[in-house]
N, C-alpha and C positions, 0 to 999 in steps of 0.2 A: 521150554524156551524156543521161540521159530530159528534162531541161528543153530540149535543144535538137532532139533527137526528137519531146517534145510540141508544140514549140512551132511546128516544120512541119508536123506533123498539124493543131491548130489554125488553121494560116494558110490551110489548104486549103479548112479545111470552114466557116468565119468569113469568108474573106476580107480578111484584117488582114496586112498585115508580120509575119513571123516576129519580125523584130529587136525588134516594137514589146511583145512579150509575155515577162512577168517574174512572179516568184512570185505577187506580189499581183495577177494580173490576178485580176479577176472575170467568170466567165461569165456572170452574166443582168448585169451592173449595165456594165464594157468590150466584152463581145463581145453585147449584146444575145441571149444563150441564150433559147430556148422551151424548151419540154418535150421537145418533136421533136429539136430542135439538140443536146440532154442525152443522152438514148435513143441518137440516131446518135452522139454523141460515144462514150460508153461502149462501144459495139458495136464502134466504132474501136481504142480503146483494147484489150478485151481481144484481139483481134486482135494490132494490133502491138505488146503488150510480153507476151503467152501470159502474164496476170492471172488466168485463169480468170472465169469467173462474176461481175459485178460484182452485189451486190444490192441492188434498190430501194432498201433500209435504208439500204445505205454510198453510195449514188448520192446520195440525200438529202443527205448529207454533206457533197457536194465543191463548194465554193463557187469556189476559186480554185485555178489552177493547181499551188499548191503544195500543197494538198491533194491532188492528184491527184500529184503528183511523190511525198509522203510515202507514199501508198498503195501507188506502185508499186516503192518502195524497198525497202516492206515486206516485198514479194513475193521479193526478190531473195533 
């Protein structure tokens, strides 16, 4: 499942329990995200789910984990 895929990617690069991450997590506001932590996160992502290309535009986007789950949904 990509929520339980993301949600170990995220624990790695955050630091957080897997367990403790759910749609509504928020990156800058739960996982204290920078700019750096978004960039690396994305790089991540297209990587392990072959997203292609994430752009600035749709990276601006992705507030909360299910935003990033809908996106890669989309891809499917």
């Amino acid at each position: 499942m990509v929520l339980e895929r993301l949600a170990e990617l995220l624990s790695e690069q955050f630091g957080v329990e897997a367990e403790s991450i759910t749609l509504e997590t928020s990156f800058e506001e739960d996982l204290n995200a920078d700019s750096l932590d978004l960039v690396e996160m994305m790089m991540a992502l297209e990587e392990e789910f072959d997203v292609g290309e994430i752009s600035e535009e749709t990276a601006r986007t992705l507030k909360t984990v299910g935003d990033v789950v809908d996106l890669i949904g989309a891809q499917d």
